[in-house]
N, C-alpha and C positions, 0 to 999 in steps of 0.2 A: 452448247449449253453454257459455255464461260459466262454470259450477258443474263443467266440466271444463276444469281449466288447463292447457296443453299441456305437456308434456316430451319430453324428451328429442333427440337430433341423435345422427345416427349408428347410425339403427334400419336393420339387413338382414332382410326377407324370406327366410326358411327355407321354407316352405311354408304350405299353406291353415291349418295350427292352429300354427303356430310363428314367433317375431321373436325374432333378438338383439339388443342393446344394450349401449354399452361400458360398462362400473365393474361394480359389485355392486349392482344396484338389486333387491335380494330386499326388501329394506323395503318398497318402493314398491308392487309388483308381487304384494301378499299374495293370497292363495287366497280367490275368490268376489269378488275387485273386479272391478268396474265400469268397462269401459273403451272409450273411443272409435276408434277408428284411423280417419285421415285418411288418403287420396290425391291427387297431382294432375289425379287423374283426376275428382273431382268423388267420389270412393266416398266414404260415412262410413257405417262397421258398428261394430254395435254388438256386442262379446264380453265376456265375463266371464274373470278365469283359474284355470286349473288349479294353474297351479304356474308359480314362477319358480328358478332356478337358475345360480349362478354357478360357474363355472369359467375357468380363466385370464382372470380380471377381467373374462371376459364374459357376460353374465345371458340365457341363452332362456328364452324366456317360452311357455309354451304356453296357448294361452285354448282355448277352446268356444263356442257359439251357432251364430256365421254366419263363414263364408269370411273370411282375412283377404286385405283384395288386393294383388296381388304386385307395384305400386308404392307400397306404403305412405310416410309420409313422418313423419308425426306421431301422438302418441298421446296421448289427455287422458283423466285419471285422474279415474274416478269417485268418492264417495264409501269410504272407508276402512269397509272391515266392522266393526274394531274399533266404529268411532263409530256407527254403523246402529241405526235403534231396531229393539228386541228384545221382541217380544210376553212378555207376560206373564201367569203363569198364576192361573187362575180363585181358587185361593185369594188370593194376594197381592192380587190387585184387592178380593176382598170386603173384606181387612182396612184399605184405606183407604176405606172407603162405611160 
């Protein structure tokens, strides 16, 4: 889990596909990341997001996959889509061969 740095303090529990967090973290929190959620219950699930959204300086985060648990505490950000390697297609690959 080193390759997911923790963030954030201050995450509420909305339900099984939803977490708030204070500020604007719509940067963070981009569509198809990769992310951890921590408990102290010993949970770590692993979900992907939907979509993040800020309103009154507060960002819900809705992910997908698996159950988020409803003592969540932590959340560590997987790799950023933007930077994700991206298959490439048949012709580009011949023209470097």
């Amino acid at each position: 889990m080193s390759s997911y740095p923790p963030t954030a303090s201050g995450l509420v529990y909305v339900d099984a596909n939803h977490f708030t967090i204070p500020g604007d973290c719509t940067a963070l929190f981009k569509e198809r990341r990769a992310i951890l959620v921590q408990a102290p219950s010993g949970i770590v699930t692993g979900v992907y997001v939907i979509s993040a959204v800020c309103s009154g300086n507060i960002t819900t985060v809705t992910t997908a996959g698996n159950a988020l648990p409803s003592d969540l505490t932590t959340v560590r950000l997987g790799q950023d889509p933007v930077n994700a390697p991206q298959s490439i297609s048949p012709l580009l690959a011949a023209a470097f061969m």
